[in-house]
N, C-alpha and C positions, 0 to 999 in steps of 0.2 A: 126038654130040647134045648141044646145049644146054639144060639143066635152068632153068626160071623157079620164083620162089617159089611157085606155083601146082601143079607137076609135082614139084617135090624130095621133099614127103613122101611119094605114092606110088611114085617109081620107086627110092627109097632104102628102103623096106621090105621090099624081095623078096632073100632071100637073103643072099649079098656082092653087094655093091655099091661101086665105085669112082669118085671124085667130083672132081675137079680143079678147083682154082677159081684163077683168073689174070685178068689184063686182055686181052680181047680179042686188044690188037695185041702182048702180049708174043711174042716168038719164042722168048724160053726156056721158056713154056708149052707153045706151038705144038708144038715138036719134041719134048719132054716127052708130052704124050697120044699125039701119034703113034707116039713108041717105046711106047708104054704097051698103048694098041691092037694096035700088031703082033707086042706079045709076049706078050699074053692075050685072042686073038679071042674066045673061048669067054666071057670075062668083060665083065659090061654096066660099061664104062667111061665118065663123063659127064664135062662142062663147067659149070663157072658163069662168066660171066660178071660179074666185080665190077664193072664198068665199069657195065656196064646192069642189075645186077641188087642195088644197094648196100643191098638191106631184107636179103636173104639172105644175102648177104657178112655184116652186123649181128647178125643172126642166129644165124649158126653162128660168131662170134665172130671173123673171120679179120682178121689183122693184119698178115702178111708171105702174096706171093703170089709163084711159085707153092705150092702147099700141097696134099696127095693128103688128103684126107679116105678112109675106108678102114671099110665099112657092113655091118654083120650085120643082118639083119631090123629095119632102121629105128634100131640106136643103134648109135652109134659106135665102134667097134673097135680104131681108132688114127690118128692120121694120124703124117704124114711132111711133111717142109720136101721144096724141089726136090734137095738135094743129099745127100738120104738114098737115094737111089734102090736102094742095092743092098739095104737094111732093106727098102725096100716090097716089090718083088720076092721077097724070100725068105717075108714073111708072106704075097705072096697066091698061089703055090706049093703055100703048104704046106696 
């Protein structure tokens, strides 16, 4: 599911929350959320959109994409670049 700056702050307040933010047509994103998804059904795992969504990208500061934003009841927890993967994993595990 794709987050706009209008949904970000509600559906990033609940819990952990997991937030991807990439260009649309990147494919190292693409296959990024997909493994991301498949290896924490149970966990709500979102998209932004930097492409169409450049106030929110602004926003949360993002400068290199892909990038895992990583959410405890609305403040930020950690993120991770795309080639931390085995770091994010291990933090939303535990």
């Amino acid at each position: 599911m794709y987050l706009t700056k209008e949904t970000f702050a509600e559906q990033t307040g609940k819990g952990r929350t997991v937030v991807l933010f990439s260009a649309s047509q990147s494919v190292l994103g693409n296959k990024y959320f997909t493994e991301l998804t498949t290896t924490f059904p149970d966990l709500p795992i979102f998209r932004v959109d930097i492409d169409k969504q450049r106030d929110l990208a602004a926003d949360t500061n993002i400068r290199v994409s892909p990038i895992v934003f990583v959410f405890q009841d609305g403040e930020i927890l950690d993120k991770y670049m795309w080639n931390q993967k085995d770091a994010l994993i291990c933090i939303l595990r535990s």
